[in-house]
C-alpha positions as CSV (number, residue, x, y, z in Angstrom):
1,X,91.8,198.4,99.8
2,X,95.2,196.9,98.1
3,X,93.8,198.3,94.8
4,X,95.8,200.5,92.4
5,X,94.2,202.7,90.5
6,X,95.1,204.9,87.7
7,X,93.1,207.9,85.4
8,X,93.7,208.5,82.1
9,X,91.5,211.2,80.0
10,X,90.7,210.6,76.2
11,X,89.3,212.1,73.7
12,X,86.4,209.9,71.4
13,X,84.3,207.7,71.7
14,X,83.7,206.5,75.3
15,X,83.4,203.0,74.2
16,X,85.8,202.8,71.7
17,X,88.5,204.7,73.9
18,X,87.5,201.8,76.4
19,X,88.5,199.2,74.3
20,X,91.9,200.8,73.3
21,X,92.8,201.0,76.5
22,X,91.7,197.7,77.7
23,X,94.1,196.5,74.7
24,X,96.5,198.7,75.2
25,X,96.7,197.5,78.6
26,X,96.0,193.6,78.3
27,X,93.4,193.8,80.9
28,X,91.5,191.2,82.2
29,X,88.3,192.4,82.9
30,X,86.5,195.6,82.7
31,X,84.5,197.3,85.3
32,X,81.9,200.1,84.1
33,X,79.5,202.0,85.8
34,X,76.3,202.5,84.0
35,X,73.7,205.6,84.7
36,X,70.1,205.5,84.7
37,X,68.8,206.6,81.4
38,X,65.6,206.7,79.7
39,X,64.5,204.3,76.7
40,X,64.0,200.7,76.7
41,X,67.6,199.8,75.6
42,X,69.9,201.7,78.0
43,X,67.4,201.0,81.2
44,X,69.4,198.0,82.1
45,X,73.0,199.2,80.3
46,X,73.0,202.4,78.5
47,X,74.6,202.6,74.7
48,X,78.3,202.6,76.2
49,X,77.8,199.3,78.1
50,X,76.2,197.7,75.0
51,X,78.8,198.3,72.0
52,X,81.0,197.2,75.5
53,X,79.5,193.4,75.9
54,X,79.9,193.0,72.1
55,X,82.8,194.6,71.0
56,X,85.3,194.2,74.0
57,X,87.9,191.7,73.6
58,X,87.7,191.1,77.7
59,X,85.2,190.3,79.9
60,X,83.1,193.3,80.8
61,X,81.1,193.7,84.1
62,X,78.5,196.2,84.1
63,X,77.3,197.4,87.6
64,X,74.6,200.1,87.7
65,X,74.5,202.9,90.9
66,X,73.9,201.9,94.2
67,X,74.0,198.2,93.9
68,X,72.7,196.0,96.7
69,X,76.3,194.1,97.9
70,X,74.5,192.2,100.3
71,X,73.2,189.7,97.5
72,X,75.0,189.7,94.5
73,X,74.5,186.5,91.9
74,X,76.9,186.1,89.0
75,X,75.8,184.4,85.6
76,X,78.7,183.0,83.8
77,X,77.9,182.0,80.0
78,X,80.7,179.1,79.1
79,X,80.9,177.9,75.4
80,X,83.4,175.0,77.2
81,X,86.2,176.9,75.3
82,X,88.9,178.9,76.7
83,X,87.1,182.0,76.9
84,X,84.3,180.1,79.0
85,X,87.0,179.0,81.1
86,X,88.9,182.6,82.1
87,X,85.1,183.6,82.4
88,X,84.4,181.1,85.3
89,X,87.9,182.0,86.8
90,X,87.4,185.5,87.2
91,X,83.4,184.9,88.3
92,X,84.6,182.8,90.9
93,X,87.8,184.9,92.1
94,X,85.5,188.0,92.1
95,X,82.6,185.7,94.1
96,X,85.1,184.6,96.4
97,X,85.9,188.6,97.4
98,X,82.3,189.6,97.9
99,X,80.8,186.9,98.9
100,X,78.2,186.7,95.7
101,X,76.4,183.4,94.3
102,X,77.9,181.7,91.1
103,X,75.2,180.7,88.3
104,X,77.3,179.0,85.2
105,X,75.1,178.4,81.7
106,X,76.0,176.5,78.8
107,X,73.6,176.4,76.0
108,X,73.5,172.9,74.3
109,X,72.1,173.5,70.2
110,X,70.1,170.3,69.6
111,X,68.7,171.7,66.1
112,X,70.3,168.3,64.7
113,X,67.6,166.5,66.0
114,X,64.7,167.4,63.4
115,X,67.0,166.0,60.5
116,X,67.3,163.1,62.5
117,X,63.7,162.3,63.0
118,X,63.6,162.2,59.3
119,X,66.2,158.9,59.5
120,X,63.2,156.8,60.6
121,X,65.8,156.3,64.1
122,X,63.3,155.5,67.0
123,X,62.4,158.0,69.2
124,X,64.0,156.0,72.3
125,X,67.2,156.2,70.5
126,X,66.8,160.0,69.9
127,X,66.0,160.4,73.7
128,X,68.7,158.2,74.1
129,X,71.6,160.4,72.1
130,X,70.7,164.1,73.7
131,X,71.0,162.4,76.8
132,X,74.4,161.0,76.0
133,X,74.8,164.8,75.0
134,X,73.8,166.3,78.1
135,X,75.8,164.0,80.1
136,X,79.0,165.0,77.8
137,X,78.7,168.7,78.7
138,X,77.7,168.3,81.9
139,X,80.9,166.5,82.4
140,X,83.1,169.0,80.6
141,X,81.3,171.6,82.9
142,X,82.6,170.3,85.8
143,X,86.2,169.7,84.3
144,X,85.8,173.4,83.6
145,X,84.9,174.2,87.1
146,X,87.4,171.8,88.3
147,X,90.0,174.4,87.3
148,X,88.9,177.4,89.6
149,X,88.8,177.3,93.2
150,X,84.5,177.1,93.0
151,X,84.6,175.0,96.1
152,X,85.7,177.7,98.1
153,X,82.5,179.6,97.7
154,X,80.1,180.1,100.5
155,X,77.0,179.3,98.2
156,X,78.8,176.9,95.7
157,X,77.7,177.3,92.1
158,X,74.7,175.8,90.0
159,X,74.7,174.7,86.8
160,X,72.7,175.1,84.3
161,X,72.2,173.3,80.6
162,X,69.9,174.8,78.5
163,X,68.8,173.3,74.7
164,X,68.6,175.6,71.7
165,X,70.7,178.3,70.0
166,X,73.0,180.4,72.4
């Protein structure tokens, strides 16, 4: 309903044709439907939806055949950069339209920390730092968030800050 859609046929690739178009087109997000395969790697995405994730210069939602609509939950990866933040807007405008749950993860790297411990610094004041840390992202976060219309949801969103590598 209120949605214009248009065909176009290539020839290549599937993924690579994907991502011309999507540039060719300045699109905003891609939609693809996956199949069920065999084989470890394309049981949750298939080959197309992989190279996809990686290589498209958009945000790429992946949906596989029948899914349930009654229960949908969205995880939004933020870096706190701009491409976090068009991430979180179009996770929330698309859980504002069916109704889905919001789950928005920032992974904090802490590997700093072991060259500190060398310093001789106290361990109190180690605590003391990633705390300081946590409280710094947490806060940009929610300045992030601040810029989409989360509180509109039905379930809200949760946060979540993990420590280690991305």
């Amino acid at each position: 309903e209120g949605v214009e859609a248009k065909s176009r046929l290539t020839i290549g690739k599937d993924w690579v044709e994907i991502i011309r178009q999507a540039l060719r087109g300045a699109h905003d997000l891609v939609i693809v439907g996956t199949r069920d395969s065999s084989g470890i790697s394309r049981i949750l995405f298939g080959s197309t939806g992989m190279k996809l994730l990686r290589n498209c210069p958009c945000p790429v939602w992946l949906t596989r055949p029948d899914p349930d609509w009654e229960d949908v939950v969205m995880l939004v990866a933020t870096d706190l950069g701009e491409v976090g933040q068009r991430a979180l807007e179009i996770a929330v405008n698309g859980a504002q339209m069916i109704d889905a749950k919001v789950h928005v993860v920032h992974a904090m790297e802490v590997g700093f920390e072991r060259q500190m411990l060398h310093t001789g610094l106290p361990k109190e004041k180690l605590e003391a730092f990633r705390e300081q840390q946590r409280a710094a992202v947490e806060e940009a976060l929610h300045e992030q968030l601040a810029g989409t219309d989360y509180r509109t949801l039905t379930y809200g969103v949760q946060t979540h800050i993990m420590e280690g590598p991305p």
